[in-house]
Backbone as ProteinMPNN parsed JSONL, in Angstrom:
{"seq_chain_A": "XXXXXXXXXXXXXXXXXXXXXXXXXXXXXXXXXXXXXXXXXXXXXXXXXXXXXXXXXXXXXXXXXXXXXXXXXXXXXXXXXXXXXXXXXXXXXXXXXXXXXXXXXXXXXXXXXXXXXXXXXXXXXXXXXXXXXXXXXXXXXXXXXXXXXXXXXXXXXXXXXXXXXXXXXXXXXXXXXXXXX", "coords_chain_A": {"N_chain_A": [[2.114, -3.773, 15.542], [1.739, -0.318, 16.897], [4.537, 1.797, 17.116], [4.326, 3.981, 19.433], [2.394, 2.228, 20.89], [3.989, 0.314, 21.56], [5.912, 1.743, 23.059], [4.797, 2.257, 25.21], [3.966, -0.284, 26.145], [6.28, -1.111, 26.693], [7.295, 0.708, 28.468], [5.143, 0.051, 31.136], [6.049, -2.015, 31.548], [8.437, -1.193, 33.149], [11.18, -0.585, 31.642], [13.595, 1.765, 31.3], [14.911, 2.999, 29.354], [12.426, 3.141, 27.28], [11.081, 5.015, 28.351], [12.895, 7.134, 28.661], [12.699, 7.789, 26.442], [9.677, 8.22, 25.68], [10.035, 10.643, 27.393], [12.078, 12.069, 26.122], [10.902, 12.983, 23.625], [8.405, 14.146, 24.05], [8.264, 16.112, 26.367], [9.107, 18.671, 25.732], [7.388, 19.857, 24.128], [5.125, 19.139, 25.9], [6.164, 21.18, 28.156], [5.631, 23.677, 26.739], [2.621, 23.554, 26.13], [1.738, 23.583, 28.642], [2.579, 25.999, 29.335], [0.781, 27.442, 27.866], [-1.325, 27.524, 29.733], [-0.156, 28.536, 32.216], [2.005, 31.366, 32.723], [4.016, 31.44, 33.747], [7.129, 29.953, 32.846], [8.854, 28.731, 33.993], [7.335, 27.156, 36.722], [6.053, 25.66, 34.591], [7.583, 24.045, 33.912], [8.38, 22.607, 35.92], [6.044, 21.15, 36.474], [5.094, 19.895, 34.625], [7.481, 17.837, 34.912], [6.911, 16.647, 37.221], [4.396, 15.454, 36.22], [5.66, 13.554, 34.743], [6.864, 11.933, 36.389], [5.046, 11.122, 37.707], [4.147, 9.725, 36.134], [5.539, 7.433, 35.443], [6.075, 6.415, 37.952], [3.446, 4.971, 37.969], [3.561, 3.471, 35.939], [2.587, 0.831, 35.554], [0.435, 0.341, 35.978], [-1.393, 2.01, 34.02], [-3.62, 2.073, 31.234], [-3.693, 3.243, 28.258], [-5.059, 4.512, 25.335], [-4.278, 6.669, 23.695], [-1.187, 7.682, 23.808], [-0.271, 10.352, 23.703], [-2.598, 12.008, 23.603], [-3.171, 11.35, 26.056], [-1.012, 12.534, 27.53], [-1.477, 15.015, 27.393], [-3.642, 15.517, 28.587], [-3.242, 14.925, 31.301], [-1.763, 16.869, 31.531], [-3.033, 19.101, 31.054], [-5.092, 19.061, 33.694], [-3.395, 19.2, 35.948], [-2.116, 21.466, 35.404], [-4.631, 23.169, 35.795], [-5.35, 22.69, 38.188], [-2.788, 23.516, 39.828], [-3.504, 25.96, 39.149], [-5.718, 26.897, 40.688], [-4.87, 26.04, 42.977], [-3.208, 28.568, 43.13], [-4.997, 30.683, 42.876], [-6.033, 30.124, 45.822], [-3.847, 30.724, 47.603], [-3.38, 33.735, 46.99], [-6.277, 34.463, 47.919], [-6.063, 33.904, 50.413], [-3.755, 35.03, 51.406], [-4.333, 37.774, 50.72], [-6.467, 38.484, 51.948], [-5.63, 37.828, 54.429], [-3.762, 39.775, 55.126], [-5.282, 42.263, 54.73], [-6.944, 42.261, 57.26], [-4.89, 42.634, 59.495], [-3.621, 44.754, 58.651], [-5.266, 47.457, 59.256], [-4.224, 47.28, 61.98], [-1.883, 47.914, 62.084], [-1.125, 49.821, 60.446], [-0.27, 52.656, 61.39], [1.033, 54.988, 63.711], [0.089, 55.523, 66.506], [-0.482, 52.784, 66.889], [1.535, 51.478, 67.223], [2.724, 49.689, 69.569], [0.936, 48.241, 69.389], [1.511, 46.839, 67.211], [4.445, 45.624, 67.97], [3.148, 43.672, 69.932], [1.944, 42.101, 68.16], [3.779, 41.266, 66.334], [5.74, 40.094, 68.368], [4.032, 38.031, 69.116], [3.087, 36.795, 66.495], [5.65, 35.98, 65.818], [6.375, 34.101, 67.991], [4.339, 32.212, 67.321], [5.23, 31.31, 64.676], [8.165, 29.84, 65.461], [7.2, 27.702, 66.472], [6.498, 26.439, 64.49], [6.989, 24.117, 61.58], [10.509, 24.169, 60.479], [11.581, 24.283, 57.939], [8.863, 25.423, 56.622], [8.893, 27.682, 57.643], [11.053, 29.162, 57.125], [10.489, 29.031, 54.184], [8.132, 30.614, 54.081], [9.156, 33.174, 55.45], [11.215, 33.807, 53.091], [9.571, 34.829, 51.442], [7.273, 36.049, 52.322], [8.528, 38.169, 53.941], [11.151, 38.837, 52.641], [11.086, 38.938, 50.326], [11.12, 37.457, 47.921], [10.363, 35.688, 44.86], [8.312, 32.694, 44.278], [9.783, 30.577, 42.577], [12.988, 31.522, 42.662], [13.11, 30.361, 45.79], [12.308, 27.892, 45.639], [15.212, 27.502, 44.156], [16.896, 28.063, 45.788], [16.571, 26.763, 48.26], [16.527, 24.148, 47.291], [14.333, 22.278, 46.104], [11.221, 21.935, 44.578], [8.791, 24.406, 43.076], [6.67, 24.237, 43.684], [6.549, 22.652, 45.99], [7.777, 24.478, 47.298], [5.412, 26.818, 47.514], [3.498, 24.944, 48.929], [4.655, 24.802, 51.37], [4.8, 27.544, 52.424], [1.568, 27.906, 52.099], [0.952, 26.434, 54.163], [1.943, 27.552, 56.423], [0.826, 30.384, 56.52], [-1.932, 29.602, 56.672], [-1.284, 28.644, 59.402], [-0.996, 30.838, 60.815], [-3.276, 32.7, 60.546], [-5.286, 30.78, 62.031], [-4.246, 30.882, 64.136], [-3.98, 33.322, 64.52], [-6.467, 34.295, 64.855], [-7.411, 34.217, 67.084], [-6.676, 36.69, 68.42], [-7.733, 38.823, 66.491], [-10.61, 38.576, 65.64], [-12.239, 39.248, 62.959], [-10.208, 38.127, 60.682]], "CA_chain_A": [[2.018, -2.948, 16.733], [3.234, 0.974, 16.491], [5.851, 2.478, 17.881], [3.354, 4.307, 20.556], [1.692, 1.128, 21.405], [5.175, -0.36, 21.97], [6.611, 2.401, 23.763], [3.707, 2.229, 26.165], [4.472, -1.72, 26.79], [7.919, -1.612, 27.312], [7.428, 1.565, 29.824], [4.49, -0.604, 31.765], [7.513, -3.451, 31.792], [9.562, -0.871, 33.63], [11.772, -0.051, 31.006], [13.671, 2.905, 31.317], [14.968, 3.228, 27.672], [11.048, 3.469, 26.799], [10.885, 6.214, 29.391], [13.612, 8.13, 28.112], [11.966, 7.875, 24.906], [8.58, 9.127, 25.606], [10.629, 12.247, 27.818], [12.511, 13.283, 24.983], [9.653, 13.297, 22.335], [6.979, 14.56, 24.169], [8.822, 17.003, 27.153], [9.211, 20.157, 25.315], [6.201, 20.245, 23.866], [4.29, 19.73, 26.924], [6.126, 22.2, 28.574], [4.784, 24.315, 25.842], [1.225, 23.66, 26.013], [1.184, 24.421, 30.287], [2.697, 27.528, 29.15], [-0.645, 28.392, 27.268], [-2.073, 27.653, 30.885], [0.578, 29.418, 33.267], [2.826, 32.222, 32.502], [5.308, 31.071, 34.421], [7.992, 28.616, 32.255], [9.775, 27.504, 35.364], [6.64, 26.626, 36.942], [5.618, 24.723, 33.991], [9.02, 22.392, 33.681], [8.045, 21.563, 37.547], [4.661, 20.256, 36.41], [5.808, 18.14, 33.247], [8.409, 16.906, 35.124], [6.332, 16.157, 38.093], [3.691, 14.791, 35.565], [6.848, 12.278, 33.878], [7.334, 11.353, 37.741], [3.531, 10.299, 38.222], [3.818, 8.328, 34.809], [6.989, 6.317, 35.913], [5.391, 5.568, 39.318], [2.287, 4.671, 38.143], [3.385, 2.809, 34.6], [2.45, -0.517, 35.161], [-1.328, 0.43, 35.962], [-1.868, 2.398, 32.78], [-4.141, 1.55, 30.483], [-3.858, 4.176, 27.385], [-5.268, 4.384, 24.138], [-3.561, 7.292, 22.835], [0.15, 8.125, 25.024], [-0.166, 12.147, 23.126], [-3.481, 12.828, 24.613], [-2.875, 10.833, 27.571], [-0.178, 13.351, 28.506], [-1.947, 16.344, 27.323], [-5.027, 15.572, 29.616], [-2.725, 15.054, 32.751], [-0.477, 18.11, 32.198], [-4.298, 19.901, 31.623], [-5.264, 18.758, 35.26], [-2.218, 19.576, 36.642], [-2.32, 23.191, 35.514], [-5.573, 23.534, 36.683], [-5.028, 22.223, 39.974], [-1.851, 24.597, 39.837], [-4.493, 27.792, 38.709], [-6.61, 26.401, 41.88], [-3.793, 26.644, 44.49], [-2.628, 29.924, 43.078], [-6.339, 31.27, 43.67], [-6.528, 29.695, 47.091], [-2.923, 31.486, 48.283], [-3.361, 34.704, 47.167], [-7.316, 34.848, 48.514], [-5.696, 33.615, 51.704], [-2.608, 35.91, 51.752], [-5.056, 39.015, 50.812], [-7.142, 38.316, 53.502], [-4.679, 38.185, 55.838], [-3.346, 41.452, 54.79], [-6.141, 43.337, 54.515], [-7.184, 42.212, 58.289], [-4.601, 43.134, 60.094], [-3.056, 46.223, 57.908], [-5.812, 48.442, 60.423], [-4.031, 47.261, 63.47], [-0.454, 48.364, 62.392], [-0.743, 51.341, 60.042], [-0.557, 53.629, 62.078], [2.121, 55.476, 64.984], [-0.29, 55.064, 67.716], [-0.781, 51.269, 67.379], [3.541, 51.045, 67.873], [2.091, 49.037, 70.845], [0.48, 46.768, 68.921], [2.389, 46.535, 66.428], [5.451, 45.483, 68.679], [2.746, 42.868, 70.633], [1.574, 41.425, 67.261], [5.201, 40.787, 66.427], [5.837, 38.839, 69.426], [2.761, 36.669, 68.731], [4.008, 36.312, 64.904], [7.212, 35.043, 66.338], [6.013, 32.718, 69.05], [3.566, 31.089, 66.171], [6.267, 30.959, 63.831], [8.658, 29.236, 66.256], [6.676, 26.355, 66.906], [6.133, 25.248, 62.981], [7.998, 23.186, 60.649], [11.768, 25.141, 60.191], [11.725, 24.619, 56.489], [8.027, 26.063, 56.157], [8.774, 28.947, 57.991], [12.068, 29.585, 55.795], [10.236, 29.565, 52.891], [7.156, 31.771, 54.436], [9.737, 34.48, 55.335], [11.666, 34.551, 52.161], [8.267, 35.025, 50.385], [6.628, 37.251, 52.645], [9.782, 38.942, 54.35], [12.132, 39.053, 51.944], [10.297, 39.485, 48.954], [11.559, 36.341, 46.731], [9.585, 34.758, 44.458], [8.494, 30.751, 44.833], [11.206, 29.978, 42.074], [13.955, 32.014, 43.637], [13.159, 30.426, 46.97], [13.108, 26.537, 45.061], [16.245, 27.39, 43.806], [17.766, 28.218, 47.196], [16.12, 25.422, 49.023], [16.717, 22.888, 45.88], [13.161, 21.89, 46.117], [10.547, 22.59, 43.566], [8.253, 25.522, 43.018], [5.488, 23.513, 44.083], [7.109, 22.129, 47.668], [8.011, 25.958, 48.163], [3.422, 26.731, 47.71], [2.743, 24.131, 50.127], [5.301, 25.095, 52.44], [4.514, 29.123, 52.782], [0.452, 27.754, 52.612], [0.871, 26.159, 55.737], [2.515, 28.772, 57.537], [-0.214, 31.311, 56.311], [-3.041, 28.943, 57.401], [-0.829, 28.564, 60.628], [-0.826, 32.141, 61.347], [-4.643, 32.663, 60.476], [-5.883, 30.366, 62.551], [-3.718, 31.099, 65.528], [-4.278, 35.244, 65.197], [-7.978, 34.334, 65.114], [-7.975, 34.502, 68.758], [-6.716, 38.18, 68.753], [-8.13, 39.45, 65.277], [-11.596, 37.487, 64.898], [-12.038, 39.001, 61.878], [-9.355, 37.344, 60.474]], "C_chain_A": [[2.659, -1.587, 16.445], [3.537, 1.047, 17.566], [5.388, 2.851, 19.335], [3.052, 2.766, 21.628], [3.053, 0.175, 22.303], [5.751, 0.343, 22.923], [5.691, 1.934, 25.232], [4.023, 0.557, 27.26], [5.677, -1.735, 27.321], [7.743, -0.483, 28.458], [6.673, 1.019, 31.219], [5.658, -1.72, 32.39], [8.24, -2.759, 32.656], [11.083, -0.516, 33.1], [12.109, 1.462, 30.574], [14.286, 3.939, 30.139], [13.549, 3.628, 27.086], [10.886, 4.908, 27.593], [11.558, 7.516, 29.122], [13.014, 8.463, 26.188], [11.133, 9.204, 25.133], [9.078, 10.673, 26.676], [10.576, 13.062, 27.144], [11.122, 13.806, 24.021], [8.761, 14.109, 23.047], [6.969, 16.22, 25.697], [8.091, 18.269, 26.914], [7.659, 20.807, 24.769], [4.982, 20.257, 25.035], [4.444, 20.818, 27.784], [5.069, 23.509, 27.94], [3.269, 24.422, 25.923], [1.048, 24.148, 27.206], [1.785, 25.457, 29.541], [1.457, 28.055, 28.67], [-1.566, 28.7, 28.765], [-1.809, 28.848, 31.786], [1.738, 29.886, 32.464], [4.095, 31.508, 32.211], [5.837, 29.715, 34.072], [8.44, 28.002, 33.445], [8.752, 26.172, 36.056], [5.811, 25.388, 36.054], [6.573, 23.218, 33.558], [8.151, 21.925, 34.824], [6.263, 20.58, 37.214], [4.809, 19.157, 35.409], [6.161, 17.298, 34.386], [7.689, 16.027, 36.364], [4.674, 15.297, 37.351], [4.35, 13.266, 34.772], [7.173, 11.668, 35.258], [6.24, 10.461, 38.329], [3.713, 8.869, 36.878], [4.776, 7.166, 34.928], [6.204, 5.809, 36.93], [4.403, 5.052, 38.991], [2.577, 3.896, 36.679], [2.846, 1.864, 34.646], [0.585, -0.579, 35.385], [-1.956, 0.487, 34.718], [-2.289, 1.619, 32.096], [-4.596, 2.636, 29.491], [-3.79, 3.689, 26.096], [-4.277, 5.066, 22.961], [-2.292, 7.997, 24.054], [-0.095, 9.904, 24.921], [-1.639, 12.43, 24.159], [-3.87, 12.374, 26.016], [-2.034, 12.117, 28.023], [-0.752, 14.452, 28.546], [-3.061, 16.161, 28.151], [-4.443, 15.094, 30.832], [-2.048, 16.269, 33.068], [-2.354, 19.308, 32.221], [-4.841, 20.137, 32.839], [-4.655, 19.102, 36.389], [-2.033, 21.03, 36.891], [-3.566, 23.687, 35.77], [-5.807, 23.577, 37.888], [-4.141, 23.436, 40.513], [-2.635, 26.225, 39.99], [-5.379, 27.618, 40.239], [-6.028, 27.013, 42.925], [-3.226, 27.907, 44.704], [-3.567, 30.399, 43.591], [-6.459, 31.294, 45.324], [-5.211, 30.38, 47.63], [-3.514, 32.982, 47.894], [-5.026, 35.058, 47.928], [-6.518, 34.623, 49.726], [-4.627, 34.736, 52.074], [-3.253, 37.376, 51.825], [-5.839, 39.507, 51.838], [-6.485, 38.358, 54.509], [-4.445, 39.822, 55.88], [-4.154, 42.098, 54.996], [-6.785, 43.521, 56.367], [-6.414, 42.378, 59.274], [-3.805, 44.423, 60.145], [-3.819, 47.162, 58.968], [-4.945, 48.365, 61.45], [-2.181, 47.883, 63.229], [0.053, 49.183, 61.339], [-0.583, 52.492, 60.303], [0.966, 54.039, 63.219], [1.444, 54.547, 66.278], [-0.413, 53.66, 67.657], [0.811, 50.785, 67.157], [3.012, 49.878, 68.598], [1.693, 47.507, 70.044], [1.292, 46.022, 68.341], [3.437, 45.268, 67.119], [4.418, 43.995, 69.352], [2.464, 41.639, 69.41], [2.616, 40.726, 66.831], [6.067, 39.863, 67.084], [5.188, 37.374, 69.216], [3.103, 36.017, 67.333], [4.955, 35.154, 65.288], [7.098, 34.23, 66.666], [5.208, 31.651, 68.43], [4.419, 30.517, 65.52], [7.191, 29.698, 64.418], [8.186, 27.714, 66.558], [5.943, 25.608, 65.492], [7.362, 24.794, 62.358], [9.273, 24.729, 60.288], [11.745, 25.076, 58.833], [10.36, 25.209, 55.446], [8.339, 27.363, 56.317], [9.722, 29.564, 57.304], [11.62, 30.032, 54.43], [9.201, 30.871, 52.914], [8.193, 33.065, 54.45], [10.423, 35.125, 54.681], [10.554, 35.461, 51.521], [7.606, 35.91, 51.179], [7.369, 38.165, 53.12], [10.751, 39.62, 53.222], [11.917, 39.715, 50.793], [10.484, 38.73, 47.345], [10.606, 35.45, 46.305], [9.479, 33.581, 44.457], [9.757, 30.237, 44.148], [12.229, 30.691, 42.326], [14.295, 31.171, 44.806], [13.253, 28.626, 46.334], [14.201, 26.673, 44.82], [17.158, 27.436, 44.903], [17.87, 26.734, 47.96], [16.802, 24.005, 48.342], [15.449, 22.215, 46.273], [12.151, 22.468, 44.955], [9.656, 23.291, 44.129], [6.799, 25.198, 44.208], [5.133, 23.23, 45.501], [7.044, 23.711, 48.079], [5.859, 26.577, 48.587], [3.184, 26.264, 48.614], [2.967, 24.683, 51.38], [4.734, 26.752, 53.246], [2.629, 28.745, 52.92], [0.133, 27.594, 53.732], [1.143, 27.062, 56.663], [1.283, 30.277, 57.72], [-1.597, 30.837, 57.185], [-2.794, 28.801, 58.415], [-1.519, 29.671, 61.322], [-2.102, 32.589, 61.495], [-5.497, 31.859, 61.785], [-5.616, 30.243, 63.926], [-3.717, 32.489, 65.419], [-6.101, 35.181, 65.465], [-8.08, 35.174, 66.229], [-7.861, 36.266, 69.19], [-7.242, 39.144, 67.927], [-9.235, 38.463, 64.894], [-12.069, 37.709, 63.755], [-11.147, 38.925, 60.786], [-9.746, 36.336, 59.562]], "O_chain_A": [[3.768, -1.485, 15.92], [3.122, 0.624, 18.645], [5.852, 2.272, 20.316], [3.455, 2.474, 22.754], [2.979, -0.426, 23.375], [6.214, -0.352, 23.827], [6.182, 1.272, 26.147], [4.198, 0.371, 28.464], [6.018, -2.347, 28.333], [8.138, -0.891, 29.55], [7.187, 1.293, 32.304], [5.904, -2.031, 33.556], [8.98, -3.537, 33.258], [12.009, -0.231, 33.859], [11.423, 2.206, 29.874], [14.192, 5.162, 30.033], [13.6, 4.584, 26.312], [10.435, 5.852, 26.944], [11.08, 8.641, 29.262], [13.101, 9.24, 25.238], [11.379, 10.402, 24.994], [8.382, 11.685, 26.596], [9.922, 14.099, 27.036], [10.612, 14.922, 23.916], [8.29, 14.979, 22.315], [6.061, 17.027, 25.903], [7.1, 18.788, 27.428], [7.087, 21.873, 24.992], [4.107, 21.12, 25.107], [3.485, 21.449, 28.229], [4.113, 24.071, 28.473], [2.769, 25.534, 25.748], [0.297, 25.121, 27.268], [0.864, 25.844, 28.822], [1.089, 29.151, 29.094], [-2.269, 29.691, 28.968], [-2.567, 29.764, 32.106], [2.377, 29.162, 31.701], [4.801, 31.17, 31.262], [5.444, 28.65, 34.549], [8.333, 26.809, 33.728], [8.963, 24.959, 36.067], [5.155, 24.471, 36.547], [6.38, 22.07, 33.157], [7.332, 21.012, 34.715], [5.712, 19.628, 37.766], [4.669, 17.935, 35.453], [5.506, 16.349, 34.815], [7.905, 14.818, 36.446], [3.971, 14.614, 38.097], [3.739, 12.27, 34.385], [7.917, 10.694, 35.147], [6.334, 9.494, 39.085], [3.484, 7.66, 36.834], [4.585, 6.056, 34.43], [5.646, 4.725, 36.759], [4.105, 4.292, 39.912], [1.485, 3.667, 36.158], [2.311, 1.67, 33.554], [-0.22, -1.416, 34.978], [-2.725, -0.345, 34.237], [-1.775, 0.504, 32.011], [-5.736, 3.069, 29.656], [-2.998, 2.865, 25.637], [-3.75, 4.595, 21.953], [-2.617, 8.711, 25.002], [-0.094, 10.618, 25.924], [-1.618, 12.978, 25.262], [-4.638, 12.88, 26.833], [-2.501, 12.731, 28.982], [-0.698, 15.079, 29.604], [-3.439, 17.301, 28.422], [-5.329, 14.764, 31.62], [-1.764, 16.73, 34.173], [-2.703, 20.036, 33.15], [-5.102, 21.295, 33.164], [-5.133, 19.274, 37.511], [-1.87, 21.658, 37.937], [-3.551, 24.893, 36.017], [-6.409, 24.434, 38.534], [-4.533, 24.208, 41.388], [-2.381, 27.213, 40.68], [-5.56, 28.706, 40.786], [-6.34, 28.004, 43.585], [-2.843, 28.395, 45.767], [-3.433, 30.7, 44.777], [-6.878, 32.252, 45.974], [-5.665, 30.897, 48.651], [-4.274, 33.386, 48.774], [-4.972, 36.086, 48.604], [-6.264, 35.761, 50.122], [-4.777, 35.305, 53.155], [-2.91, 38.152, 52.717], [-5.867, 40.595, 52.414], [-6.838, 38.982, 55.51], [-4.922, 40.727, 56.564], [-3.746, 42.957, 55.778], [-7.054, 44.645, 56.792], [-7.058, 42.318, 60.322], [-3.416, 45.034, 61.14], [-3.02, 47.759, 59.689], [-4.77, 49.449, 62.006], [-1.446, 48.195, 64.166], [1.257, 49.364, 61.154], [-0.743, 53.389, 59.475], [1.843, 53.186, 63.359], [1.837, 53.52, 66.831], [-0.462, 53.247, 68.815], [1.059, 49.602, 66.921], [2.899, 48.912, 67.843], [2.017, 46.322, 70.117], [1.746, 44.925, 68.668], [3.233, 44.093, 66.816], [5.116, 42.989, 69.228], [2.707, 40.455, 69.64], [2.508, 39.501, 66.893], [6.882, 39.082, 66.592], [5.589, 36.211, 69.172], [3.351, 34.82, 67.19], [4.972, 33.935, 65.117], [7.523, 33.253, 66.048], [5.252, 30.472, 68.781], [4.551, 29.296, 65.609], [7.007, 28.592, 63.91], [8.929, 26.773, 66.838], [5.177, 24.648, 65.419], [8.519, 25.103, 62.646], [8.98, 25.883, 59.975], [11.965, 26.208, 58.403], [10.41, 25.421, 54.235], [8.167, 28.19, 55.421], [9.366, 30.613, 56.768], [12.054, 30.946, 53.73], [9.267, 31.844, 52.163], [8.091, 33.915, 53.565], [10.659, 36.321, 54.852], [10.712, 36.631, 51.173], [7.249, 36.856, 50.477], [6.976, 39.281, 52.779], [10.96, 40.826, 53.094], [12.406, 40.76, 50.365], [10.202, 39.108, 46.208], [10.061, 34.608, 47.018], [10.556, 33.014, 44.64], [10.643, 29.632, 44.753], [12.963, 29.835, 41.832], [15.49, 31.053, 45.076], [14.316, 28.062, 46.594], [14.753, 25.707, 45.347], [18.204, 26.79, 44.85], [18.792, 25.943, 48.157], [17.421, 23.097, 48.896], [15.74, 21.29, 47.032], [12.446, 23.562, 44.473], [9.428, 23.181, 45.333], [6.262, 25.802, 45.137], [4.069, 23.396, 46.097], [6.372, 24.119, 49.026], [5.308, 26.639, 49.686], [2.584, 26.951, 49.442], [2.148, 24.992, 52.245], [4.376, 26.903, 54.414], [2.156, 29.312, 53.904], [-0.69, 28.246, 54.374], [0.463, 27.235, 57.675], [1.026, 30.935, 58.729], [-2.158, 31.474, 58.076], [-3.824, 28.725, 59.084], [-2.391, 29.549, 62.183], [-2.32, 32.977, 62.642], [-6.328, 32.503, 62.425], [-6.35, 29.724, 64.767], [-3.366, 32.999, 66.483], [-6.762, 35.949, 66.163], [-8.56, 36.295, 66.396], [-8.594, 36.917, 69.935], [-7.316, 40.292, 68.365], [-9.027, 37.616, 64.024], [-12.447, 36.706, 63.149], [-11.343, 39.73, 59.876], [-8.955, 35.447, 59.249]]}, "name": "protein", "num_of_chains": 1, "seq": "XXXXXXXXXXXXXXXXXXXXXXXXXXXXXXXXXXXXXXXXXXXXXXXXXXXXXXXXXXXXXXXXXXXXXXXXXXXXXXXXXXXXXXXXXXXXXXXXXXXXXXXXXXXXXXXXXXXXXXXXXXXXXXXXXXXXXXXXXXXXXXXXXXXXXXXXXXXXXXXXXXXXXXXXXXXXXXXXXXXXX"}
């Protein structure tokens, strides 16, 4: 039997010596390869590690031939999925922007401005307190997702979801006053 083949059994068994095994060995280097995907190193620990978190929960299912390109074709998936959600925030965040930038560039729309603000608020107010925290570092503040994980102690990933929702909140509750929106 090799080593692989063995590691694989004893991690299925629930063995967390096997687990710490295949970590160490195979970690760094996957970090490494999402990096060829995404820039962003931080963002790529959070996907390993959240890829070594699916493989623990899910060991005793597995059924792998080869453990090496087993991992490399989940952390592939992962950073695609990742390249996906990035796409789908910033189309969403641009769009926002770009649709209501007319209504409050300006002196004369003060008025609005000031009414739109209200409405912001009163949306805001009535969502999840730890979405809207992260929405207003990230769109308020001006802190990037890993900045705003590091604050929170949540990963990069939780912080995405969190500011998505709040965006899709806000969208679909300014509709009513900005239909194109």
């Amino acid at each position: 039997m090799t080593d692989e083949i063995l590691l694989m059994k004893r991690l299925s068994e629930g063995d967390p010596k096997a687990f710490a095994v295949i970590f160490s060995q195979y970690y760094k280097g996957l970090v490494l390869y999402c990096n060829s995907f995404i820039p962003d190193i931080d963002e790529c620990e959070d996907i390993v590690q959240n890829m070594f978190v699916e493989l623990w929960e899910n060991r005793s299912h597995l059924k792998v031939n080869s453990l090496q390109s087993f991992l490399l074709r989940c952390v592939r998936h992962d950073c695609l999925d990742a390249i996906k959600h990035h796409k789908i925030v910033e189309n969403y965040s641009s769009r926002f922007v770009q649709s209501v930038s007319p209504y409050i560039g300006s002196d004369d729309n003060y008025l609005l401005y000031n009414e739109l603000e209200q409405i912001v608020t009163g949306i805001l107010d009535r969502l999840e307190p730890k979405s809207v925290a992260a929405f207003k570092m990230s769109r308020w503040d001006g802190k990037k997702y890993d900045e705003i994980a590091k604050l929170t102690n949540v990963s990069r990933r939780t912080v995405e979801v969190r500011v998505t929702r709040v965006v899709k909140q806000l969208r679909e509750q300014l509709r009513k006053y900005f239909p194109n929106i």
